[in-house]
Structure formats: C-alpha cells, structure tokens
C-alpha positions as CSV (number, residue, x, y, z in Angstrom):
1,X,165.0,126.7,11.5
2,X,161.5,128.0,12.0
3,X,159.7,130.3,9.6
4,X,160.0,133.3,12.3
5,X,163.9,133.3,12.0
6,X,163.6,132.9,8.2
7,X,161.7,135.9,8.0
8,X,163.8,137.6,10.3
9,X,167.2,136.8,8.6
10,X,165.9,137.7,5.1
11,X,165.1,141.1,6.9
12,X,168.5,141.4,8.6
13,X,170.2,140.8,5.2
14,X,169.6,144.7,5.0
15,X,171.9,145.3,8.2
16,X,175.3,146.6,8.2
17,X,178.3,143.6,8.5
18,X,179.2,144.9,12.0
19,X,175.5,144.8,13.3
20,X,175.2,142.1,16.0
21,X,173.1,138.6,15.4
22,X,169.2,138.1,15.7
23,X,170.0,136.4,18.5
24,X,172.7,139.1,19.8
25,X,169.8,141.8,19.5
26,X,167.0,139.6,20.9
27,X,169.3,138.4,24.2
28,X,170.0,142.5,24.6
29,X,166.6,143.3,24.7
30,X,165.2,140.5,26.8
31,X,163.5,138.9,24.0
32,X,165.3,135.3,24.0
33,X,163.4,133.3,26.1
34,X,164.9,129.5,24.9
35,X,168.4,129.7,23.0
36,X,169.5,126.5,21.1
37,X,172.3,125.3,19.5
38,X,173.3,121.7,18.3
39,X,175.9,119.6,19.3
40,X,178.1,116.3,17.2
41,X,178.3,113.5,19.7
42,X,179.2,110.0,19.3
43,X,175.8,109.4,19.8
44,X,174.7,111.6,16.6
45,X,173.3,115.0,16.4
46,X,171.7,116.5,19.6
47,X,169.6,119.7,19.8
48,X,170.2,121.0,23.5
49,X,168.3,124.5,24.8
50,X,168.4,126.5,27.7
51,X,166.4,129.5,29.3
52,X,168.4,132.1,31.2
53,X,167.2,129.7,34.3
54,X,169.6,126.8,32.4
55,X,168.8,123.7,30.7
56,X,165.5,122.5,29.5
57,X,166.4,120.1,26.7
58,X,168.7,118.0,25.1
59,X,167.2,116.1,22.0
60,X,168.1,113.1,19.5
61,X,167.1,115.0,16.7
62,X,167.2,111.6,14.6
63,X,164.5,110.7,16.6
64,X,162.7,113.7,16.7
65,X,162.9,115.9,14.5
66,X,164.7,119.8,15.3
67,X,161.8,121.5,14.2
68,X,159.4,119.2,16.1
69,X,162.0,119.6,19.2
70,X,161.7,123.5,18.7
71,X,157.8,123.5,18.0
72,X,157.7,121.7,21.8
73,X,159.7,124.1,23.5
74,X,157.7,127.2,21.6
75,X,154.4,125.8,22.8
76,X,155.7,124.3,26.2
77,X,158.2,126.8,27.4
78,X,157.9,130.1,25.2
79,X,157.7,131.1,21.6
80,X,160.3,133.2,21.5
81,X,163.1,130.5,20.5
82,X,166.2,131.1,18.7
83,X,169.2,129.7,17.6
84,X,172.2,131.2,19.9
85,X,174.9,128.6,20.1
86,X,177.1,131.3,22.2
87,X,174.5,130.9,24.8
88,X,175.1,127.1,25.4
89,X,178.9,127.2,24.6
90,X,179.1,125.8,28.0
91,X,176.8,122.9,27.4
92,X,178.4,122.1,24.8
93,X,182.3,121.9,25.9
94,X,181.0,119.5,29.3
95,X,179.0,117.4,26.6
96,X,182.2,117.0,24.4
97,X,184.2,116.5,27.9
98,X,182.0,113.9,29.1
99,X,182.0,112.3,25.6
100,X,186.0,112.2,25.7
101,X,185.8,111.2,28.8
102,X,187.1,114.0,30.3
103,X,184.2,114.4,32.6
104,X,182.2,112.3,34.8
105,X,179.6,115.2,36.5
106,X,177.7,117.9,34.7
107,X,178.2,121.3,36.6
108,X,175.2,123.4,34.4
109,X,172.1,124.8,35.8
110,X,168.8,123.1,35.3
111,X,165.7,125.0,34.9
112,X,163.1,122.3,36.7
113,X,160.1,125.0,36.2
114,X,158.8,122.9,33.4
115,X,158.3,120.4,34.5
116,X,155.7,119.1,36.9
117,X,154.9,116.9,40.3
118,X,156.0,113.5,40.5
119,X,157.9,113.6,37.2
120,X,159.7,116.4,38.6
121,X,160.5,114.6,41.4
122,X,161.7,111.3,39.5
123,X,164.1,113.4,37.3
124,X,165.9,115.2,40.1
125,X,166.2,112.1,42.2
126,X,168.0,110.5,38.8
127,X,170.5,114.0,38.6
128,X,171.4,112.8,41.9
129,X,173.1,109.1,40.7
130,X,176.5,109.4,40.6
131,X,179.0,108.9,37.0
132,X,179.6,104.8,37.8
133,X,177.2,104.2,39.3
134,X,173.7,102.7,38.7
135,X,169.7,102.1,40.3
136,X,166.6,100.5,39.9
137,X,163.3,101.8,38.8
138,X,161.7,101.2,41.9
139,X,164.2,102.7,43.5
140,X,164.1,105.9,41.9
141,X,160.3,105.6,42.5
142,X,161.1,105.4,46.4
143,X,163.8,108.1,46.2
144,X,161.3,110.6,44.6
145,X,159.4,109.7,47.3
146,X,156.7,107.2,46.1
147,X,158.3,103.4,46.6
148,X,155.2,101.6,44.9
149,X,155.4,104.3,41.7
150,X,157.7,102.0,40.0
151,X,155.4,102.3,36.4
152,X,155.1,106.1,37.2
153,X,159.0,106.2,37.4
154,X,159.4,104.4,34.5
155,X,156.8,106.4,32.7
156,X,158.6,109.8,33.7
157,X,162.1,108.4,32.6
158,X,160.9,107.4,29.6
159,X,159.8,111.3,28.7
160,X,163.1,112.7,30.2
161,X,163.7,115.9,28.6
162,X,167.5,115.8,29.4
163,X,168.8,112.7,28.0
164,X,172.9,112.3,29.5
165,X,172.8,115.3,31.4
166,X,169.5,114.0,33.5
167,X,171.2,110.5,33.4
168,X,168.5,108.2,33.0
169,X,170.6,105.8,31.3
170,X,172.1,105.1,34.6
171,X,168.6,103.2,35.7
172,X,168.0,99.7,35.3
173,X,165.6,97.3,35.9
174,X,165.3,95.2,39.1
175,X,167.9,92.5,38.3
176,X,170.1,94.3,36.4
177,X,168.7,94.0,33.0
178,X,168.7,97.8,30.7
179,X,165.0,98.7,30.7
180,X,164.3,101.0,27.7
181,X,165.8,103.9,26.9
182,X,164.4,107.0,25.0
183,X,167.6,106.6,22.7
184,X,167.4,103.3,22.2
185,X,168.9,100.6,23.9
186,X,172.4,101.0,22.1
187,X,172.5,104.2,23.0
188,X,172.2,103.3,26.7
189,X,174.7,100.7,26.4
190,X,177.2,103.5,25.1
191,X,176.6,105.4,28.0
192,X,176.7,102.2,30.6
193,X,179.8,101.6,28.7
194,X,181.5,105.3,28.2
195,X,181.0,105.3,32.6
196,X,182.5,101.7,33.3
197,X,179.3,100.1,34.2
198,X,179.6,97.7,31.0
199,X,182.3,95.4,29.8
C-alpha cells in the first residue's frame, strides 16, 4: 500500500460506515486512473491492474515487489493508483478459470497505449498464439514484422508486462528448448504443462 492511501484511509476513518470506499469515491469522480487488486494462483501471489482502457499489468510480486510494481505504474502510467479489487473482479475469475482449467482464452481488454514500437508489436503478435499451441522467437520477431529481430523479440518478451494473459510462456526457442522466462523457468513449465504442451 503506498503512503497516499495510508494517509487517505486514516482520514476516511472519520466517515460514516455507509460511506462508499476510497476507491468507490475516486472511480465516481474520475480520479482512478490504474485500479489493482491481487490475485492467489498456483503460481503464488500476482498483482494485476487495469486502466478504464483494460489491462496494463500482471506481476509476480515475489519477484518484484507490490510496491515496486505500483511505484512503476504511478511513474509509467499515472499516479493516481488505487487498490479496487471490484474493478478487476473480472480478471480475476478468468485467471482462477484458466488456472482450474476452465479456460483456455482470455476475453479482457488490453490497454496497449503503454507500451511502445516494436515491443508493442512483439506483445500483440504473442496475444495472438493460441491455448496449445506454441512458437519460436524468431518467429514472433517475423510476425511483428521484423524476421531478423529475433534478440529484439526476445528482449521485449523478456519485459512482458502481462505475464499468462500476454502468453509469452507459449514461446520457445528454435528447436524446441524453453528460453527464459520472466517467472522463471518452472513457472513456464507450469504453464507449458497446465495447456498440454508438456508431459
């Protein structure tokens, strides 16, 4: 929780019990730029965020830190952050579906506005690879339309903001071996495994 919304809930100690939430109050008056909420997963805790435009983030907070994660998105996306898990109820009932395996494609809005150019590209090229299935580096690179930006590729995979919703767990390396993953390579496994693509 950042210092903001402790200051702001020691003031709203003073409220009545039926006044709505910070987060209520700051939606209803256009002031929630980034809500966030985190989720359980059998992969551990993840922080995900959206903007009314939809997702911009789903974190391993064991990794890095929630407050890093939220200092990112206040500096990178807007400073007016707040914890809203209403907001991402959504989010989170596909990422427990998916998890159960109850759900092989995402249906949630992506806002792509932060991000830039060819990483841009890369990352909606790798939204596009189906549940069971899997590609290559370099051909992600070709798909986002630069064949001999195989590094590049890699590079903008490796900073994926959207981690299993943005699937680039689904990308291998030429020949078939994993290739890093920002979770870790047993969290990719998981993944490969949870969608059939590893025995």
């Amino acid at each position: 929780m950042t210092d903001i919304e402790l200051k702001l809930r020691e003031a709203a100690l003073d409220l009545p019990a039926d006044a709505p939430s910070l987060a209520e109050r700051a939606d209803d008056e256009g002031l929630l730029d980034v809500a966030y909420a985190s989720v359980d997963s059998p992969l551990g805790p993840l922080l995900v965020a959206a903007t009314p435009e939809g997702l911009v983030r789903v974190s391993y907070t064991q990794f890095r830190g929630e407050d890093e994660t939220l200092e990112e998105l206040a500096r990178r996306v807007s400073p007016r952050v707040l914890e809203a898990p209403a907001k991402l109820d959504r989010v989170r009932r596909e990422l427990d579906e998916y998890f159960d395996g109850r759900r092989q494609d995402f249906d949630l809005a992506i806002d792509w506005s932060h991000l830039a150019g060819f990483t841009r590209e890369v990352l909606r090229a790798t939204a596009q690879i189906p549940f069971g299935d899997v590609s290559t580096y370099a051909g992600v690179a070709e798909a986002a339309g630069s064949p001999r930006a195989v590094r590049a590729a890699g590079n903008a995979l490796g900073a994926n903001p959207m981690p299993v919703i943005v699937p680039c767990h689904r990308v291998l390396r030429t020949g078939g071996k994993l290739g890093g993953y920002t979770g870790g390579l047993e969290r990719k496994e998981f993944l490969l495994r949870l969608e059939g693509k590893l025995l």
